[in-house]
C-alpha positions as CSV (number, residue, x, y, z in Angstrom):
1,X,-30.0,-34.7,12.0
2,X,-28.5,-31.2,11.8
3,X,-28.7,-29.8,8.2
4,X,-25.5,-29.6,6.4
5,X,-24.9,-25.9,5.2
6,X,-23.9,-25.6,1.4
7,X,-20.7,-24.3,0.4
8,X,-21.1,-20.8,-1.4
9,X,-20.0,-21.2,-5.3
10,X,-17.4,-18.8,-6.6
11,X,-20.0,-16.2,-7.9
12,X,-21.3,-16.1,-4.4
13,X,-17.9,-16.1,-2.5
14,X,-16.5,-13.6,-4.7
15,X,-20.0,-10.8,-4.7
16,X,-19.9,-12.0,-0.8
17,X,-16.2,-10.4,-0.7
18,X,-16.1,-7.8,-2.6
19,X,-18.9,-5.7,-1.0
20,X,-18.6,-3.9,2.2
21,X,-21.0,-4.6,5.2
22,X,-22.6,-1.7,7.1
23,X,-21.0,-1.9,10.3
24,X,-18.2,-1.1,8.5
25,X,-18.7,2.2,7.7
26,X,-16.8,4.8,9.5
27,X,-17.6,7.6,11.8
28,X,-16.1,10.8,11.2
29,X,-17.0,14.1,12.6
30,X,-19.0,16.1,10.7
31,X,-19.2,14.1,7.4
32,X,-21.7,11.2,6.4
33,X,-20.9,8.5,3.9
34,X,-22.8,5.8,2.2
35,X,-21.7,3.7,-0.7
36,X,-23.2,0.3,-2.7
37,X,-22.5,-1.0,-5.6
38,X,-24.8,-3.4,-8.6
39,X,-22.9,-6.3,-10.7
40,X,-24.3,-6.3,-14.5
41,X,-24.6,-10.0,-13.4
42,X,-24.3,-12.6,-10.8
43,X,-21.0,-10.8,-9.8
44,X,-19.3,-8.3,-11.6
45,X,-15.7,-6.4,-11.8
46,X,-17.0,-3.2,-9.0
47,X,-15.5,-3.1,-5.9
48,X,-16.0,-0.9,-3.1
49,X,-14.8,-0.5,0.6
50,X,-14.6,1.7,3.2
51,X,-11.2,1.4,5.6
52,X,-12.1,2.1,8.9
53,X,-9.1,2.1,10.5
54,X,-10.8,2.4,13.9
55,X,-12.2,-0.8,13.5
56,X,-10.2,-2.9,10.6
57,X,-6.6,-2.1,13.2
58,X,-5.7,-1.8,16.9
59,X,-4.2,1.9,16.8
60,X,-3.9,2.4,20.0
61,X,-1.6,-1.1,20.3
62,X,0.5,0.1,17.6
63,X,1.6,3.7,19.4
64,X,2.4,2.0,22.2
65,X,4.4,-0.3,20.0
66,X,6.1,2.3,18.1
67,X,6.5,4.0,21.5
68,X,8.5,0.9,23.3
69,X,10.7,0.2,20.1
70,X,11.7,4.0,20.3
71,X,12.9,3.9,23.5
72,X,14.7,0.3,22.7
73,X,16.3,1.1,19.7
74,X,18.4,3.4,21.7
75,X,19.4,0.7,24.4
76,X,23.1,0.3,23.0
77,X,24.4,-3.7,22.7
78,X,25.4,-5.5,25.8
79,X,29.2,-5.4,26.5
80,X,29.4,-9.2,26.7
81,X,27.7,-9.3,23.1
82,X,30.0,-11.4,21.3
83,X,29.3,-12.3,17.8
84,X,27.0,-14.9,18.7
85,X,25.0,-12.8,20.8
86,X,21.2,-12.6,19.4
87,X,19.7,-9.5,18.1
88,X,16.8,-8.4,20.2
89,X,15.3,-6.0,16.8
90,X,16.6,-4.9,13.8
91,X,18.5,-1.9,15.0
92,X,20.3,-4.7,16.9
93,X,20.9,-6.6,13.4
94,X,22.4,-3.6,11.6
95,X,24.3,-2.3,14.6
96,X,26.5,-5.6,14.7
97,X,26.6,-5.7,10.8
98,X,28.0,-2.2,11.1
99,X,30.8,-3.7,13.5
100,X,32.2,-6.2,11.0
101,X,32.5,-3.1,8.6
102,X,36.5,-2.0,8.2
103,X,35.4,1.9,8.3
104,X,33.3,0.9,11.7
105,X,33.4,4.1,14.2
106,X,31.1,3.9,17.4
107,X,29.8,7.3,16.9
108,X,27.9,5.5,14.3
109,X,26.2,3.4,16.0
110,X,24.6,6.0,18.4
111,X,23.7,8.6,15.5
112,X,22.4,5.7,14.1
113,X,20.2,4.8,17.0
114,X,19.0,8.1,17.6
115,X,17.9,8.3,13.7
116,X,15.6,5.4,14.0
117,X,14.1,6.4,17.3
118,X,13.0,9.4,15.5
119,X,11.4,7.4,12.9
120,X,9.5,5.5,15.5
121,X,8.3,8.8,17.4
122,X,6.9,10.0,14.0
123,X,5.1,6.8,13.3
124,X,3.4,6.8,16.5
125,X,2.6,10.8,15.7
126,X,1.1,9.8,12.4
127,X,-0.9,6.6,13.7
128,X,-3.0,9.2,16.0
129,X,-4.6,10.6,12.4
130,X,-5.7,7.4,11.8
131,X,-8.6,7.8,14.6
132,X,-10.3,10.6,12.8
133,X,-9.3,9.1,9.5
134,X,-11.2,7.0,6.9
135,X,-10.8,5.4,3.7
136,X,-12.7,4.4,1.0
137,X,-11.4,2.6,-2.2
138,X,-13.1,2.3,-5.8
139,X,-11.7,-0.4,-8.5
140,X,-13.7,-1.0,-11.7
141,X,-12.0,-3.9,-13.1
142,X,-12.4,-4.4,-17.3
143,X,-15.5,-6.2,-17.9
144,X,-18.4,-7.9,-15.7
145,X,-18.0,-11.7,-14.9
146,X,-16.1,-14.3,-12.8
147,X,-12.6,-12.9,-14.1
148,X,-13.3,-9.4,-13.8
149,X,-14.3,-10.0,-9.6
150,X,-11.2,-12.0,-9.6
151,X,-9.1,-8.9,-10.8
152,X,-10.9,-6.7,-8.6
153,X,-10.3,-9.2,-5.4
154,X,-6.5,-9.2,-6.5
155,X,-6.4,-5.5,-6.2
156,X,-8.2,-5.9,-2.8
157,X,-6.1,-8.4,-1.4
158,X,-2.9,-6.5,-2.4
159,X,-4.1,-3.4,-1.4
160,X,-4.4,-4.0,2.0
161,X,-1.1,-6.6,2.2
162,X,0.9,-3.3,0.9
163,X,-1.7,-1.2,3.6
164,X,-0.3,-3.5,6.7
165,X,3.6,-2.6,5.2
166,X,2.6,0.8,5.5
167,X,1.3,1.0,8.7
168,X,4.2,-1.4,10.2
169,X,6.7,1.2,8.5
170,X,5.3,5.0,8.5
171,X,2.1,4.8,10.0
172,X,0.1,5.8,7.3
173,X,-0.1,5.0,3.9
174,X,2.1,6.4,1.3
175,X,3.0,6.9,-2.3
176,X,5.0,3.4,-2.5
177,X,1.7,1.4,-1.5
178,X,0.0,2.7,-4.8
179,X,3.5,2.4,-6.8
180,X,3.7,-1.2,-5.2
181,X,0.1,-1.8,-6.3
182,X,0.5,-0.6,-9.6
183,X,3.6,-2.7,-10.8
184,X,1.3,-5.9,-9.1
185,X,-1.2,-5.7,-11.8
186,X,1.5,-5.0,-14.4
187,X,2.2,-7.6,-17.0
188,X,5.2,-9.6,-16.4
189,X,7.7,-10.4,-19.5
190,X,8.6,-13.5,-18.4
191,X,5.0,-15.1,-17.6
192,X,3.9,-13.1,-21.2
193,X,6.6,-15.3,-23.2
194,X,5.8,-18.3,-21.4
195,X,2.4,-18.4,-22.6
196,X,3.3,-17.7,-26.2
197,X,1.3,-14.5,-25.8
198,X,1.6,-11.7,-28.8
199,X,2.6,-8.2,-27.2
200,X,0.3,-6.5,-29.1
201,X,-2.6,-8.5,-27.9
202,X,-5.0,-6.3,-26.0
203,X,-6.1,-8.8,-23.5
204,X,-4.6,-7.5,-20.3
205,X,-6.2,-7.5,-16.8
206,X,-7.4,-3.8,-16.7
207,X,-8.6,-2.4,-13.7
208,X,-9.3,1.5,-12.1
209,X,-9.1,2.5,-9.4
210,X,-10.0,5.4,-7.1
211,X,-8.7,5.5,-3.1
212,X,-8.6,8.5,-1.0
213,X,-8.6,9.3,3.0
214,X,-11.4,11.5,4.3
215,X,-10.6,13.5,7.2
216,X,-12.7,15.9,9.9
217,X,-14.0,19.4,7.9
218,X,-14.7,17.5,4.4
219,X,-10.9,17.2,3.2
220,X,-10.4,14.4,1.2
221,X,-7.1,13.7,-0.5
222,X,-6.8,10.8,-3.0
223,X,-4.8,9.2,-5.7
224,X,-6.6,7.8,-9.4
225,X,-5.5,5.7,-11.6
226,X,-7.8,5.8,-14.4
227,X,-10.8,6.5,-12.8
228,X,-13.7,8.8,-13.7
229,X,-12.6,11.7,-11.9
230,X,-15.3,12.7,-8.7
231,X,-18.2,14.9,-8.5
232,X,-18.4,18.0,-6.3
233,X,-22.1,19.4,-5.8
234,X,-22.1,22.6,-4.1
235,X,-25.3,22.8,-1.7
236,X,-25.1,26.5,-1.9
237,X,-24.9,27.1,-5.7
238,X,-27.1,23.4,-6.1
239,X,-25.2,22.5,-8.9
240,X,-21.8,20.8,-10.1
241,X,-18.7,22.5,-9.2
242,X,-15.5,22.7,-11.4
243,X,-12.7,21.3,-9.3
244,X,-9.7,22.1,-11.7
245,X,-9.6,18.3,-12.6
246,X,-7.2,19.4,-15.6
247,X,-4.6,20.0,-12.6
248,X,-5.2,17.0,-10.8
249,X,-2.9,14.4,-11.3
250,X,-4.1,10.9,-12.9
251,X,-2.5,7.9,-13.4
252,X,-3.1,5.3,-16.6
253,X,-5.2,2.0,-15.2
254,X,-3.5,-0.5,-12.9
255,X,-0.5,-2.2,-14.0
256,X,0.0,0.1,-17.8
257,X,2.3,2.2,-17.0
258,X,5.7,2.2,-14.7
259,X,8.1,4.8,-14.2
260,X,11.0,4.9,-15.7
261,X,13.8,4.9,-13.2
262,X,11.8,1.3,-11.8
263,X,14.7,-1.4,-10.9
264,X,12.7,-3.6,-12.7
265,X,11.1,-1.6,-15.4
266,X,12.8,-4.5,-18.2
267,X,11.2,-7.2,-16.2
268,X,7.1,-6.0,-17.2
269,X,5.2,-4.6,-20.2
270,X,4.4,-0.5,-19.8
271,X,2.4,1.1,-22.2
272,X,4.4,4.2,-21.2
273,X,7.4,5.2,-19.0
274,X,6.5,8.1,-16.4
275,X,8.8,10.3,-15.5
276,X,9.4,9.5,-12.0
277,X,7.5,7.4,-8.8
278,X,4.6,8.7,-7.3
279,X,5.2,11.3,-5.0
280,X,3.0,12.7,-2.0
281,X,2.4,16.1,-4.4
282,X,0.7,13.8,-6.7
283,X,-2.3,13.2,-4.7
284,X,-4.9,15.0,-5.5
285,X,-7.2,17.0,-2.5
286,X,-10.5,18.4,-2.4
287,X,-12.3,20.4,0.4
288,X,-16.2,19.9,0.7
289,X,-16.2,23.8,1.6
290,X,-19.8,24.5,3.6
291,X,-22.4,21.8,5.1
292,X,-24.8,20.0,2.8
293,X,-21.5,19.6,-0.5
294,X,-21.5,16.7,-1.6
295,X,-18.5,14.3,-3.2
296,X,-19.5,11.7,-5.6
297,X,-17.3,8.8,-6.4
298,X,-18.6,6.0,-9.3
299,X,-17.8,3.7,-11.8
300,X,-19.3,3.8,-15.5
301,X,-21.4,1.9,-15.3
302,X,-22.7,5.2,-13.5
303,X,-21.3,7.6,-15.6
304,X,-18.3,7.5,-17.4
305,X,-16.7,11.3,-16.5
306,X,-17.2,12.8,-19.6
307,X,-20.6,12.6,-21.2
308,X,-22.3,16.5,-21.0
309,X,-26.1,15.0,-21.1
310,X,-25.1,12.2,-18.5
311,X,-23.8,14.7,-16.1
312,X,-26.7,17.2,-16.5
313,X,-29.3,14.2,-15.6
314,X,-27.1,13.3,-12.7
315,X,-27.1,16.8,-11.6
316,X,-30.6,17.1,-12.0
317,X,-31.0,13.9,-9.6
318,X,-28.6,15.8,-7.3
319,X,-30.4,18.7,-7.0
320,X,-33.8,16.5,-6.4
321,X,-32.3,14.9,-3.3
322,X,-29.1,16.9,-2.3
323,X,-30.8,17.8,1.0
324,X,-31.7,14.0,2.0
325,X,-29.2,11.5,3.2
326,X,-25.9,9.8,1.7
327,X,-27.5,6.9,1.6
328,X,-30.9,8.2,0.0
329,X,-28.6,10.6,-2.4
330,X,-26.4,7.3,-3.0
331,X,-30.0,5.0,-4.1
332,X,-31.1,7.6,-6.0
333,X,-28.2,8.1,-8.4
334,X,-28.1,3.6,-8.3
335,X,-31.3,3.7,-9.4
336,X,-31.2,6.8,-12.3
337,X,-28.8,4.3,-13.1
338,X,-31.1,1.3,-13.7
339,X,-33.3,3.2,-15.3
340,X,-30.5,4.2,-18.3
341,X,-30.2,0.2,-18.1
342,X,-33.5,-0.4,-18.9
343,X,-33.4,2.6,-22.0
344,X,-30.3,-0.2,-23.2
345,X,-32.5,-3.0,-23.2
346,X,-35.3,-1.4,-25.1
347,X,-33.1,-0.6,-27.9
348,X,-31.0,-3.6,-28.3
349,X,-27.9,-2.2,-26.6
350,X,-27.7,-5.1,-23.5
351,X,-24.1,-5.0,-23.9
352,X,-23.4,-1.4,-22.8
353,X,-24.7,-2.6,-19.5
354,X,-22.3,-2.5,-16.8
355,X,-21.7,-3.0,-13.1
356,X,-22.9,0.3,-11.3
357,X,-21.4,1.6,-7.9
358,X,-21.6,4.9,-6.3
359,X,-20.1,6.6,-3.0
360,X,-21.6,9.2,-1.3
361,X,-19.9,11.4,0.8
362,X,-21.6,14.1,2.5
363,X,-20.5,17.5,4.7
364,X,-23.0,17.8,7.6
């Protein structure tokens, strides 16, 4: 009799999901990466994940796409298309919704034809980048148990909902995913008074998070919100570089803060109003300038961005193993890590103890 497999429990389903496997990392000329992450406990509020567009999406299917809708959308409407007459796309729909308009001219539907042909030409332009593209994405939700992986696996699951959008729509991923993401983890009004909860109660579901696209030559441009901000080690100098963080734009956690122009700014909780949207000169770039730099990305459980003696030790276990692999470079800062853990345990401070994740990425 065959023996029945057990079903995984929801610590197990959720660690299971929220880490990457290996054959998921991407390949990208000239640059290595390696990334892993430790829960505190069974499973834990870390996640990390490569995007490997390559592998996680058909591009090539989706030029040619783009490609034949460019050259429909300009296919004007069969003369005998009467008003029952079925649209064949959406240029279709909004070309016979424009005839029922009392200003209707027919230049307008041909300027408007030729408009979104060009968008589809520039979506199959931008799709090519995504061969020698990758992405990696960093979320350290508040805290280290079942609810924490649950917050973290929200972000994940939204993420790349807002990520297929994109794709469908531009052909790359733009500033509305990550305003789109943000107002998803924002507290809504409505479900706030319908639990009786106080406003000023401090129990929201908190969560960082770090994503950014790495491309051929060691660019990497990315967007924070809340995150420690990333480590540059310069091979040549063997140390930690300044990379004018105070210039770099960055974003309250998840879900805190909404700008003010939102349509529906009155309809969630924001700590603060920002100015404006995100726009494409808020994300951030940095250039891994000569072969052997290094860019670090990690939670704090790691490090927390700010502590002076935390970031000389990690530099002194950067310059002990800058030369070996991202993956050996990547274990050894994991396991500098541990070693602060046990240092907790020994003097009573267990509760500091936090999930631990670190991404490596490395300029050959």
């Amino acid at each position: 009799m065959a023996k029945q497999l057990r079903a995984p429990t929801i610590d197990e389903y959720l660690r299971q999901r929220l880490t990457p496997v290996e054959g998921a990392i991407p390949n990208i000329s000239g640059i290595e990466m390696h990334g892993h992450s430790i829960p505190a406990g069974t499973v834990g509020g870390d996640l990390f994940e490569y995007i490997n567009f390559r592998q996680r999406y058909d591009i090539g299917a989706r030029i040619r796409h783009a490609e034949r809708l460019a050259e429909e959308f300009l296919e004007p409407l069969p003369a005998d298309a009467g008003p029952g007459f079925r649209p064949r796309n959406c240029v279709d729909d909004h070309v016979q919704w424009l005839r029922l308009r009392p200003n209707y001219r027919p230049e307008m539907e041909a300027q408007y034809r030729f408009a979104k042909r060009t968008e589809q030409i520039r979506l199959a332009h931008d799709l090519e980048d995504l061969y020698c593209t990758a992405g990696v994405m960093v979320v350290d939700a508040q805290g280290h148990s079942i609810i924490s992986a649950k917050i973290a696996s929200t972000v994940h699951d939204t993420f790349h909902a807002l990520m297929l959008s994109d794709l469908d729509h531009f052909g790359k991923t733009t500033p509305e995913l990550f305003e789109n993401l943000n107002l998803r983890m924002a507290q809504s009004v409505i479900a706030r008074n319908a639990l009786g909860v106080n406003k000023e109660e401090q129990a929201r579901e908190i969560a960082t998070m770090v994503y950014g696209e790495i491309h051929p030559g060691g660019y990497f441009r990315f967007v924070n919100f809340g995150h420690p901000p990333p480590l540059v080690f310069s091979a040549k100098y063997a140390r930690l570089m300044d990379v004018g963080q105070a210039q770099m734009a960055q974003f309250l956690a998840l879900g805190l803060q909404l700008p003010a122009n939102h349509p529906d700014r009155r309809r969630y909780f924001s700590m603060s109003w920002r100015e404006r949207p995100i726009q494409s000169a808020d994300i951030a770039e940095i250039t891994l300038m000569s072969p052997g730099d290094i860019l670090v990305l990690y939670t704090d459980g790691v490090f927390d961005g700010s502590d002076p003696v935390a970031r000389e030790r990690l530099q002194g276990v950067l310059q002990q193993n800058y030369q070996r692999s991202a993956r050996e470079i990547c274990d050894a800062l994991l396991n500098d890590a541990l070693e602060q853990d046990e240092l907790l345990r020994k003097a009573g401070d267990e509760a500091l103890i936090d999930d631990k994740t670190v991404f490596i990425l490395k300029r050959t």
